[in-house]
C-alpha positions as CSV (number, residue, x, y, z in Angstrom):
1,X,74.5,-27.0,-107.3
2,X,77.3,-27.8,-105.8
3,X,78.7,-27.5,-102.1
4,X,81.4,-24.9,-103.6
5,X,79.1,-22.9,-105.4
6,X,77.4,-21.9,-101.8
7,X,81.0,-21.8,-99.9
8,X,82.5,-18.9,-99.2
9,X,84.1,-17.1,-96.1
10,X,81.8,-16.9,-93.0
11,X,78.9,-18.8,-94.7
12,X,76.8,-21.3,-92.1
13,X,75.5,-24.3,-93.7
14,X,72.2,-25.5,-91.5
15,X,71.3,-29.0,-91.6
16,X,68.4,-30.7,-91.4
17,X,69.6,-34.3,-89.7
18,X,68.1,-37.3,-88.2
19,X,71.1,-38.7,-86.7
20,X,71.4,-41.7,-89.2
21,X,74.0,-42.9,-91.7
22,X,73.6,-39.8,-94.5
23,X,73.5,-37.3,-91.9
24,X,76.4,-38.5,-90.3
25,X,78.5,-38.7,-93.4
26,X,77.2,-35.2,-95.3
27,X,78.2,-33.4,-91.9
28,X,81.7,-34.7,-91.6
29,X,82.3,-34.6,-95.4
30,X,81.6,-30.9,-95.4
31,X,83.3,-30.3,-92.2
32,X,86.6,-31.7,-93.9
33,X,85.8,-29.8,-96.7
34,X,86.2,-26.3,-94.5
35,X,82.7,-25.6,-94.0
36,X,80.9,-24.7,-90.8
37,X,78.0,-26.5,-90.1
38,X,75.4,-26.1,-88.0
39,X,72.5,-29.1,-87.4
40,X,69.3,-28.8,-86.5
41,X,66.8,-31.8,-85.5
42,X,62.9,-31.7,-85.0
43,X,61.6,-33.4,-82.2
44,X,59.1,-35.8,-84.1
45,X,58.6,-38.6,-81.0
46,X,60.9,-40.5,-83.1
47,X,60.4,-43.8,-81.7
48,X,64.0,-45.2,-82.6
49,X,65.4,-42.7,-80.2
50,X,65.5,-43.2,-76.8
51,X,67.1,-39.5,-76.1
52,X,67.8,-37.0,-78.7
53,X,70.2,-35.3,-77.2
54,X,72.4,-38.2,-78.2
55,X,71.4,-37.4,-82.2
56,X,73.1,-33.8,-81.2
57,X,76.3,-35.5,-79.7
58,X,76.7,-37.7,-82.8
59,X,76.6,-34.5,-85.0
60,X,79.6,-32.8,-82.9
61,X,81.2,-35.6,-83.4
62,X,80.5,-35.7,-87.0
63,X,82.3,-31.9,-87.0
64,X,78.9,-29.8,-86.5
65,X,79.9,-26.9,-84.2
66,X,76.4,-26.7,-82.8
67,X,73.6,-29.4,-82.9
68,X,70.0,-28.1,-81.5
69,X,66.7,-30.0,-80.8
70,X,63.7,-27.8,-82.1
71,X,60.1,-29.3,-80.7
72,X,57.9,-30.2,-83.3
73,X,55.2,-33.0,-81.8
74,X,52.8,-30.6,-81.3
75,X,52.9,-29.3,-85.0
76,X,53.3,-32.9,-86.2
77,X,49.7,-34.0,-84.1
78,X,48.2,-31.1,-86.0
79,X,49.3,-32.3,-89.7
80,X,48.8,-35.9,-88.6
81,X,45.3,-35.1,-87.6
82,X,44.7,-33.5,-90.6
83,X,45.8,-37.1,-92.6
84,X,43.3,-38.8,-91.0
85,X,40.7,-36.4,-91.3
86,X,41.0,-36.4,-95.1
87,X,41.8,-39.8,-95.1
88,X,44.8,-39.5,-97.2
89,X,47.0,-42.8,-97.7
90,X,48.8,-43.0,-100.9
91,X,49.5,-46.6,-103.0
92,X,48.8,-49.5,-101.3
93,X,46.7,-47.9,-98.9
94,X,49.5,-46.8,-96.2
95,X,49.6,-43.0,-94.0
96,X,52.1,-40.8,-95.5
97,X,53.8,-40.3,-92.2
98,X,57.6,-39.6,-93.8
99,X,55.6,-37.5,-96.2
100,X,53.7,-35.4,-94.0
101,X,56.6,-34.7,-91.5
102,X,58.7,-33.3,-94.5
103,X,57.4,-29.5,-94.3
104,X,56.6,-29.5,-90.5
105,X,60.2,-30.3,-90.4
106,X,61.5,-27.6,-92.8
107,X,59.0,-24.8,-90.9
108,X,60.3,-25.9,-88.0
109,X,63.6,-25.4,-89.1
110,X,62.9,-22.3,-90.9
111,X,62.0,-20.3,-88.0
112,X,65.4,-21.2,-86.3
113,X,67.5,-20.2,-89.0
114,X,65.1,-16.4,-89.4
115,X,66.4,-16.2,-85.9
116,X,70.4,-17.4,-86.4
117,X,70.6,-16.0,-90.5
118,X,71.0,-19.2,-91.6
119,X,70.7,-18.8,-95.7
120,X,71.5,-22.6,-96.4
121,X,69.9,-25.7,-96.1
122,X,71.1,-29.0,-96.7
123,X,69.8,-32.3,-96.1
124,X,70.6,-36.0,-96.5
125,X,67.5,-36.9,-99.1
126,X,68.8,-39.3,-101.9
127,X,68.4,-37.4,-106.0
128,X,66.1,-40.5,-106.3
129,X,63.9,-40.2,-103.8
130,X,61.0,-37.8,-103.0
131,X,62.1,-36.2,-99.7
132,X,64.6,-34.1,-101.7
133,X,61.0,-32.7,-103.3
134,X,59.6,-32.5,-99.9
135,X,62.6,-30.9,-98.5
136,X,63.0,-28.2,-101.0
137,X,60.1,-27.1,-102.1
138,X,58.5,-27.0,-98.8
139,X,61.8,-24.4,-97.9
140,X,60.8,-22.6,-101.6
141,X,57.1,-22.0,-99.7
142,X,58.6,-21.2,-96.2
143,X,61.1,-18.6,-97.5
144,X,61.9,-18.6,-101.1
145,X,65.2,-16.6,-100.2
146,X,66.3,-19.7,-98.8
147,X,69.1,-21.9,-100.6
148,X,69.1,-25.7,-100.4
149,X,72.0,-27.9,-100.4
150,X,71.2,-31.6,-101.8
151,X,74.8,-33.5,-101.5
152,X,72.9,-37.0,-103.1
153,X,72.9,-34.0,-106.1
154,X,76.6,-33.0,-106.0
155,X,78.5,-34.5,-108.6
156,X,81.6,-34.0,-106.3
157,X,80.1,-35.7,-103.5
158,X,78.1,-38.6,-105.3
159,X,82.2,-39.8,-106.6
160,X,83.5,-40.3,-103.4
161,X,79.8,-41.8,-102.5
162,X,78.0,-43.3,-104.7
163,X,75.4,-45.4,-102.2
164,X,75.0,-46.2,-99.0
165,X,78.2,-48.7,-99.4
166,X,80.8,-46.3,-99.4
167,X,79.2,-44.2,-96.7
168,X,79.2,-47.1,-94.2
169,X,83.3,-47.3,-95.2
170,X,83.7,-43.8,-94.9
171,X,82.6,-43.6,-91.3
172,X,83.5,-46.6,-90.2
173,X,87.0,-45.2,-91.7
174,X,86.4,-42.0,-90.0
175,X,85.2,-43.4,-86.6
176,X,82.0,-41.6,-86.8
177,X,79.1,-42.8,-84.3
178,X,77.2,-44.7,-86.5
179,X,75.2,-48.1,-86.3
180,X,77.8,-51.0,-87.7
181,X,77.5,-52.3,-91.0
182,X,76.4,-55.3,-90.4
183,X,73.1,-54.2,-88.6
184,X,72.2,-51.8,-91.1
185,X,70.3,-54.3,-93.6
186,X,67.6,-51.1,-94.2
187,X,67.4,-47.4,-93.5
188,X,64.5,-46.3,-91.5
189,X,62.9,-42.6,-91.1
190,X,61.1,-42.4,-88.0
191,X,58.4,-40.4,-86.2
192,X,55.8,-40.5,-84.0
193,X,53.2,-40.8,-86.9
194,X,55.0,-44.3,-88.2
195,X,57.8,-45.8,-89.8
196,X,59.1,-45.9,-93.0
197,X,61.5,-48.8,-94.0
198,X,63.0,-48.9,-97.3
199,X,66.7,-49.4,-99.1
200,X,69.2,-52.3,-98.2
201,X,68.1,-55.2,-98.3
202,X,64.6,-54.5,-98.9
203,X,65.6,-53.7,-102.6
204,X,65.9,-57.1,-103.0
205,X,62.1,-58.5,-103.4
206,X,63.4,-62.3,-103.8
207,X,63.8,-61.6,-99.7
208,X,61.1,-62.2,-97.4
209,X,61.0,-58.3,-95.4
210,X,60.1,-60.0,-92.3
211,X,63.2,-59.8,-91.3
212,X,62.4,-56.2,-90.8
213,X,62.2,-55.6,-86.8
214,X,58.9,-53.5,-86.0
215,X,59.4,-50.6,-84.4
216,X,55.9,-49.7,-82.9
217,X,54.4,-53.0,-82.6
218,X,54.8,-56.3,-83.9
219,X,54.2,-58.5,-87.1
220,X,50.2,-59.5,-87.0
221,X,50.9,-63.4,-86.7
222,X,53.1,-62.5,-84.0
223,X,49.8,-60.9,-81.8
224,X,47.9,-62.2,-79.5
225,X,44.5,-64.3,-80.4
226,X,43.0,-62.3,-77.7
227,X,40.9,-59.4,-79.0
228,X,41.2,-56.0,-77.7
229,X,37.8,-53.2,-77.6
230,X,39.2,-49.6,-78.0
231,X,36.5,-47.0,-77.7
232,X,37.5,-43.9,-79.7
233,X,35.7,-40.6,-78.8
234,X,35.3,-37.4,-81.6
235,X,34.2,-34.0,-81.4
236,X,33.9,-32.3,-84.5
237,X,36.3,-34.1,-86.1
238,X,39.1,-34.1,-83.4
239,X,40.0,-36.9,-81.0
240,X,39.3,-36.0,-77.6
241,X,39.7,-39.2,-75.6
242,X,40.5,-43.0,-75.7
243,X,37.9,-45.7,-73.6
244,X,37.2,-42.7,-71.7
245,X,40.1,-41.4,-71.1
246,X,40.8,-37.1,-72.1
247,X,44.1,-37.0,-73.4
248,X,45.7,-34.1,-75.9
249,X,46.4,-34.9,-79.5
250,X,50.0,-35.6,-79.2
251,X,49.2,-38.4,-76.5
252,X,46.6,-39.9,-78.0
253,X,48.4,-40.7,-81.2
254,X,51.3,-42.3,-78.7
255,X,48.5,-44.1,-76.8
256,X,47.0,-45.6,-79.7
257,X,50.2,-46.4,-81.4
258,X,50.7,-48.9,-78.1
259,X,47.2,-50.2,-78.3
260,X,47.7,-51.1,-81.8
261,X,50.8,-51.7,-82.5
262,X,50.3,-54.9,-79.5
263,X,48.5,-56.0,-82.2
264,X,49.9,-55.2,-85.2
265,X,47.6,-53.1,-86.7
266,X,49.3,-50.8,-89.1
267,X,52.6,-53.1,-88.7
268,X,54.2,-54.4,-92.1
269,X,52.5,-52.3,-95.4
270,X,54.2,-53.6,-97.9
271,X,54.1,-51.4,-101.3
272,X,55.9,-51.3,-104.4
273,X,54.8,-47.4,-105.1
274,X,55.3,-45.4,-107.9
275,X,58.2,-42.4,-106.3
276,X,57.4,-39.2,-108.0
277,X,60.7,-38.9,-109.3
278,X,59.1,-41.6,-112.1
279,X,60.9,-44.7,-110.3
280,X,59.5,-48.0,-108.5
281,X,60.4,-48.3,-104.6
282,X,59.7,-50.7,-102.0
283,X,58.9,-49.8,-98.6
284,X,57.6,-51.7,-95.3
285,X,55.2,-49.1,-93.5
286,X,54.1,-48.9,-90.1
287,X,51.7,-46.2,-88.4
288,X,49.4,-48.2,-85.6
289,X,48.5,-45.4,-84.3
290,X,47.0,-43.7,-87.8
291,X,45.2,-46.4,-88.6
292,X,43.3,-46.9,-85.5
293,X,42.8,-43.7,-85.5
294,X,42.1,-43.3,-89.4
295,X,39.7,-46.8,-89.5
296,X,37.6,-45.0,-86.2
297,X,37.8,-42.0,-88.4
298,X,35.8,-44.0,-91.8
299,X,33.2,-45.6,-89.6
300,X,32.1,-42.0,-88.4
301,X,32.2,-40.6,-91.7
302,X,29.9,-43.4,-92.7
303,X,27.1,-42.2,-90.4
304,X,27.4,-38.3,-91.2
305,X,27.7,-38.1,-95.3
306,X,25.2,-38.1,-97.9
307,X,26.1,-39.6,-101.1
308,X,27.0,-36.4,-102.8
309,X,28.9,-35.0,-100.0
310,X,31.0,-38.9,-99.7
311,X,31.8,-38.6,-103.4
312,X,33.5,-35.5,-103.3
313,X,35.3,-36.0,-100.3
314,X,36.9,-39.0,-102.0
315,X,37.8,-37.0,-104.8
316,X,39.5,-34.3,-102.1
317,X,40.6,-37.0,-100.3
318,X,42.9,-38.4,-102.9
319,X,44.1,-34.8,-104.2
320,X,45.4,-33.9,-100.7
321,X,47.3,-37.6,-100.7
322,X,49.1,-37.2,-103.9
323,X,49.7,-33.4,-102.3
324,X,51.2,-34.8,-99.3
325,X,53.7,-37.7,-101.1
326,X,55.0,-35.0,-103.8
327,X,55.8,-32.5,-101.3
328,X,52.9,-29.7,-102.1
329,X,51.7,-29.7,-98.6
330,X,51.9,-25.9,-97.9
331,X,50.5,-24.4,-101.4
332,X,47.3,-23.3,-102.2
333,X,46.1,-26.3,-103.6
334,X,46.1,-28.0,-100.3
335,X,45.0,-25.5,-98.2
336,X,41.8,-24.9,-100.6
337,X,41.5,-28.6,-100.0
338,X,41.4,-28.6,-96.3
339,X,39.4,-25.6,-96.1
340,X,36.9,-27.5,-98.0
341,X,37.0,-30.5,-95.6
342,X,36.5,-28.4,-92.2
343,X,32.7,-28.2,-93.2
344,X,32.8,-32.2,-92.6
345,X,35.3,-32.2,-89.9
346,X,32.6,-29.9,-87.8
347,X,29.9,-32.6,-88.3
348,X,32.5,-35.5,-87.2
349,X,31.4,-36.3,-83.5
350,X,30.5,-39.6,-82.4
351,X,31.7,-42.2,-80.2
352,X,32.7,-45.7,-82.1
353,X,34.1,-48.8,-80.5
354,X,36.5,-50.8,-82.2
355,X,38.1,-54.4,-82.2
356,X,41.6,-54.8,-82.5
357,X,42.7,-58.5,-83.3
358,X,46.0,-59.6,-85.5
359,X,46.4,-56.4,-87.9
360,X,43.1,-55.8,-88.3
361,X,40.3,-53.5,-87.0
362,X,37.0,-53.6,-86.8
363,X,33.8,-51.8,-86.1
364,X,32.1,-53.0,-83.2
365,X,29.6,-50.3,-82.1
366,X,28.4,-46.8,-82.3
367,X,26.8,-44.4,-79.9
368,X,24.0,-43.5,-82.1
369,X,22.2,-41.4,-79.6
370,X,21.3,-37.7,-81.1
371,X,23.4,-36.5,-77.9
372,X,26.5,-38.7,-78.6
373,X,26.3,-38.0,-82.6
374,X,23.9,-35.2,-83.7
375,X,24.7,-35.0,-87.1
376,X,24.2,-38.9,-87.9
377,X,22.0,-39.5,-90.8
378,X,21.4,-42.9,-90.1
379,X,17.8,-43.6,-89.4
380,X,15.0,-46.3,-89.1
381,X,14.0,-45.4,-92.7
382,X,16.4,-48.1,-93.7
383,X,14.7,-51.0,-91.6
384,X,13.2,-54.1,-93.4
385,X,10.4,-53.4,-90.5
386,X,6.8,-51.1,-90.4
387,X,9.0,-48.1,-89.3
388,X,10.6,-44.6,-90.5
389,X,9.0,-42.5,-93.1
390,X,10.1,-44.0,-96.1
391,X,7.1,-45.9,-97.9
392,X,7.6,-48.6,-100.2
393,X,4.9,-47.2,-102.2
394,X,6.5,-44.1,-103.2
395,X,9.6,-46.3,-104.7
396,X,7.5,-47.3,-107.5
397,X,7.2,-43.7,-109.3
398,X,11.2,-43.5,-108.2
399,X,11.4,-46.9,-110.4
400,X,9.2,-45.2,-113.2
401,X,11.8,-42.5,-113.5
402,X,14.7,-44.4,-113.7
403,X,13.0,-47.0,-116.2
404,X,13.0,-44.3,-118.5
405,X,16.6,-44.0,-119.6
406,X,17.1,-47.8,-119.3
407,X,14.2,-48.9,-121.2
408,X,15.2,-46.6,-123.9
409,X,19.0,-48.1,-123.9
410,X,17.2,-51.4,-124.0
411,X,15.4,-50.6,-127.2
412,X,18.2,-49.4,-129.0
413,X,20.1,-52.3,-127.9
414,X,17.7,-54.6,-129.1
415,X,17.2,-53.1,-132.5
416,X,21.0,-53.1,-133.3
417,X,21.1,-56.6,-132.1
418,X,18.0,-57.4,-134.3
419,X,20.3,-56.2,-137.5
């Protein structure tokens, strides 16, 4: 669909902008083309942003005739803690934090344009990549009345602009408030949850992608040899305070991006994944904060599932990922999933201490107490001492049973062999 299909007199196109190089260039191109445009940005934390109010100015200069901040960290903590709590990172092993912050940015958005009558949404999201997924089928969920606007899909638009190249000419051309050319070796999407590197440069993979500049941190073998002990508190299944410290949600995800990131933990994932669209990408990740968070997260699960119960939450746990990275967050599937997971979310309290040291963390101790984590099924039946309830006797019927099946394989193994 194309930009002239949607246009006509007294139409609003809404925008859904970050402030960077596409938004700048989408605004101002359909601006000249005749259209009004209004944009809208989600507060995310967005650590590359000192004030966000200068994202607004840039898209008035860009020819938006109104720019408005919508809050959104408080919804974002809420999805983010979610993440963790079903332990969902996609190839590679990284936190889906662009992925997540997709459709609590198009609900944000959403409710603004109910309010304004707002029937069109466009974004920024390259026809290769997934947000344009993300984008659009979260706004199909939101409010299926709801048009969407993808200029990277415009045939119109993609001659004047066929990559990044020609948009960095055009607003330099145009004077538009954008970061020179020469600084923009990669694109970055940013929120409080992490950073997402990609494009640029970092297509190349002959390059070395430490020249990226961490955002939240720094590089591991940058950190200091000096260890750091982080004590993480849980209460069914939320975080509730950092080395003893009560904070709310939003602020402890800050806080522990900090402690972290001094230490580059969650700083530099490298992955060649697989993009939904059916094409290989490279991306540098960082998301301190989630995986201190996340790791503290895993070492309580360890104490409060039983086999059965760790076996399917792995299986949920890699359903809701693959939900979160091809932009199914808000359809049934995924809430049946999470609804699922609550059961062990409520049983998630405990206190664990971690070490933080060069991009790694580490378990260090746990508050085993019935107190500090009553639903731990960790007991002295496991000790190589005289304690517990287990006895070693009883293994030997256990044994019995089991041999059955394998002495039987054995026998029929040994009579083909004997052929």
């Amino acid at each position: 669909m194309n930009w002239s299909d949607l246009h006509s007199e007294g139409v609003i196109f809404g925008g859904a902008v970050s402030g960077g190089l596409d938004s700048c260039t989408v605004t101002h191109w359909l601006y000249k083309h005749g259209v009004d445009v209004k944009c809208f940005t989600v507060d995310l934390g967005q650590p590359d942003e000192e004030n966000l109010q200068s994202v607004a100015d840039r898209m008035i200069s860009c020819g938006a005739s109104d720019a408005t901040i919508i809050p959104g960290q408080k919804s974002l903590a809420e999805a983010g803690l979610k993440v963790v709590q079903s332990q969902a990172r996609y190839e590679g092993g990284y936190w889906n934090t662009t992925g997540i912050a997709r459709p609590v940015t198009v609900q944000a958005i959403l409710d603004e344009f109910e309010r304004r009558e707002i029937e069109i949404l466009f974004h920024g999201a390259t026809g290769r990549g997934n947000d344009q997924v993300r984008f659009q089928l979260a706004a199909n969920m939101v409010n299926p009345n709801i048009k969407v606007y993808a200029p990277w899909r415009d045939q119109k638009f993609l001659e004047q602009f066929p990559g990044r190249r020609e948009m960095i000419k055009y607003c330099e051309s145009e004077a538009l408030p954008i970061r020179p050319a020469k600084e923009s070796r990669y694109s970055t999407d940013a929120n409080f949850l992490g950073l997402t590197h990609e494009a640029g440069d970092l297509e190349d993979v002959t390059i070395s992608p430490d020249f990226v500049e961490p955002g939240m941190g720094v590089w591991p073998w940058d950190a200091s040899d000096v260890p750091e002990y982080v004590t993480v508190r849980w209460e069914a299944g939320i975080p509730v305070a950092v080395n003893d410290a009560p904070m709310p949600l939003t602020e402890i995800f800050v806080h522990c991006n900090q402690l972290a990131g001094r230490h580059g933990v969650g700083i530099g994932t490298h992955v060649v994944e697989n993009r939904f669209v059916g094409i290989k990408s490279r991306g540098i990740y960082e998301s301190p904060g989630m995986e201190l968070l996340g790791r503290s997260y895993e070492f309580l699960l360890q104490f409060v599932l039983d086999r059965r119960a760790r076996e399917h939450f792995e299986d949920i746990s890699k359903m809701i990922s693959r939900q979160i990275y091809q932009g199914y967050w808000l359809d049934l599937a995924t809430s049946s999933a999470l609804s699922s997971l609550e059961i062990f979310s409520q049983l998630a309290t405990g206190t664990i201490q971690l070490k933080l040291y060069r991009g790694n963390v580490f378990f260090e101790t746990a508050d085993d107490t019935f107190d500090a984590m009553p639903y731990s099924l960790y007991t002295d039946d496991g000790s190589m001492e005289s304690t517990g309830t287990y006895d070693h006797a009883d293994a030997e019927g256990f044994l019995n049973v089991l041999g059955v099946s394998a002495r039987n394989f054995g026998n029929r193994q040994s009579s083909r062999l004997d052929r």
